[in-house]
C-alpha positions in Angstrom: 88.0 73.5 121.1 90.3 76.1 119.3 87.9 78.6 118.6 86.2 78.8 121.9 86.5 81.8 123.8 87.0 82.2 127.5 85.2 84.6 130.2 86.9 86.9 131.6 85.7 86.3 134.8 85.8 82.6 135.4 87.6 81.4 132.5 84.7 78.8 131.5 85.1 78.3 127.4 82.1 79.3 125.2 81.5 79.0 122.1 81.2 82.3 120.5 81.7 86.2 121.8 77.9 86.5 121.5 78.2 83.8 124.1 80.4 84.9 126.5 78.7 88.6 126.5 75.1 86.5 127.4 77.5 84.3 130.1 78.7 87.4 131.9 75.6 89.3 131.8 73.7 86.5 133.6 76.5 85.0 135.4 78.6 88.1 136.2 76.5 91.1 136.2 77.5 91.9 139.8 81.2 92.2 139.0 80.5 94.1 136.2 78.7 96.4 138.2 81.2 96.6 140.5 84.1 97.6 138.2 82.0 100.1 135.9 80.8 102.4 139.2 83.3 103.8 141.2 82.8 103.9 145.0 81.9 106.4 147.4 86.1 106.7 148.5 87.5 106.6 145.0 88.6 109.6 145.2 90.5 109.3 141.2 86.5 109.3 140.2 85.4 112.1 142.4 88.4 114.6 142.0 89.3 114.5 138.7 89.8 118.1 138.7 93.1 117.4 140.6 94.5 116.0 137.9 93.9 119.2 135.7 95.1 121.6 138.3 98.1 121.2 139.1 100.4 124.6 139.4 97.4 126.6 138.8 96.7 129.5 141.3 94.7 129.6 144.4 91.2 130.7 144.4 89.6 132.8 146.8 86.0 133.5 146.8 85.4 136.3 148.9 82.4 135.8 151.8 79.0 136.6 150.0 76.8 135.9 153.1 74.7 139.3 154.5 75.6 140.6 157.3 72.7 140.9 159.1 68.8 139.4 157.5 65.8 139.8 159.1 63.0 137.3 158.0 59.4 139.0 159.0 56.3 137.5 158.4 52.8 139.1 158.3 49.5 137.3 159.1 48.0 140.1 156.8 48.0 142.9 154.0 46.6 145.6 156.3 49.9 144.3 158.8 52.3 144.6 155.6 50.6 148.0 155.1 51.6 149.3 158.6 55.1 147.9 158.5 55.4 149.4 154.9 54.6 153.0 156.7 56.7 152.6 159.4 59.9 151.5 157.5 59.7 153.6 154.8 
């Protein structure tokens, strides 16, 4: 059995590399799975931008939030009307 190939997985011998991709699709999808989507707390798949940024210069964003907003609401046009003459 020279030119069998094993899976990388359990090490079972198959025959050909067509083989051994149909063996760990059905056998080993899970781990597959696994290995090819990074978890919530990998934080080397989240950040990646860390790796990039190194000695590069803070960034402040200054605070765009109003100061004050006032959310009316009208339960008609002749109401929007009136506030439109008193405000303006």
């Amino acid at each position: 059995m020279a030119d069998n190939h094993l899976c990388p997985y359990c090490k079972k011998e198959l025959p050909s590399e067509k083989d051994i991709a149909l063996h760990v699709e059905l056998e080993h999808k899970n781990e597959v799975q696994k290995q090819a989507m990074p978890t919530l707390f990998d934080k080397q798949e989240y950040e990646p931008w860390k790796q990039e940024w190194k000695d590069m210069p803070e960034y402040e964003q200054k605070d765009l939030m109003p100061f004050r907003r006032i959310i009316v609401n009208f339960t008609c046009q002749e109401d929007v009307n009136k506030f439109a003459e008193v405000m303006f």
